[in-house]
C-alpha positions in Angstrom: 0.0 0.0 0.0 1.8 3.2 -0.8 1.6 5.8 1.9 -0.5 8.9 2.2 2.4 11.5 1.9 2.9 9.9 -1.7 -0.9 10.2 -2.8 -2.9 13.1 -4.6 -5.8 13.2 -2.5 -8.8 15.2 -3.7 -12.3 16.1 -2.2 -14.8 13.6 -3.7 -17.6 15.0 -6.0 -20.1 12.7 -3.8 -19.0 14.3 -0.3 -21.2 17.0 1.2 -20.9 21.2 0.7 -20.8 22.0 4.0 -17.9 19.6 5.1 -19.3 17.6 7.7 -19.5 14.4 5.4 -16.4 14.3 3.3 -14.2 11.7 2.3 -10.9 12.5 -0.1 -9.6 10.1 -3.0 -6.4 9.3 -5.0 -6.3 7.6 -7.9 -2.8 5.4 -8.3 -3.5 4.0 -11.6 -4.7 0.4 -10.6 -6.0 1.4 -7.1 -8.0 3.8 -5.6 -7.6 5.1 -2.4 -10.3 6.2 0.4 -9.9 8.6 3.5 -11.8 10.2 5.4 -11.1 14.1 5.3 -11.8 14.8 9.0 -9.4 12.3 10.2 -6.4 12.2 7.5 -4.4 10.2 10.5 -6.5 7.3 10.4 -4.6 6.2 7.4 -6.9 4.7 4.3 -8.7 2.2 2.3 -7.4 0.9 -1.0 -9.8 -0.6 -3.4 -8.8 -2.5 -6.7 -10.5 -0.7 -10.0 -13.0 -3.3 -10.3 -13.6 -3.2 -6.4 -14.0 1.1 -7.0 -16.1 0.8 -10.2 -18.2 -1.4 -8.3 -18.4 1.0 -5.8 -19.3 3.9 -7.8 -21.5 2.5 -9.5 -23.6 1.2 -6.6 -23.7 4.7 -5.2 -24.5 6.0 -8.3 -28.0 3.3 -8.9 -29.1 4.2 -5.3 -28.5 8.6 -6.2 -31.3 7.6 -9.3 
C-alpha cells in the first residue's frame, strides 16, 4: 500500500458542501484510495478498479 504522503488526495464529487460528510480520494492508476477528510491520521482504504467501479456505480443506482 503506498503511503498517504505519496498520494494526490482530492475532495470527492459525492461528499457534502458544507464539510461535515467528506471523504478524499487518490487515484494510483490500478488502485483507488479512500480517507476520510476529518481524520487524515487514520490512514486509508485501498480498493482495486474493479472493487472502486463497483463502488461507484452502486452509489451512483441508489443517487437515481
Amino acid at each position: 500500500m503506498l503511503a498517504a504522503s505519496h498520494l494526490n488526495f482530492r475532495k470527492s464529487s459525492y461528499s457534502s458542501a458544507k464539510g461535515e460528510d467528506c471523504v478524499e480520494v487518490a487515484d494510483t492508476g490500478a488502485r483507488a484510495a479512500v480517507r476520510d477528510t476529518q481524520n487524515r491520521g487514520a490512514g486509508h482504504l485501498s480498493f482495486s478498479a474493479t472493487e472502486w467501479k463497483a463502488l461507484l456505480d452502486e452509489v451512483r443506482a441508489e443517487n437515481l
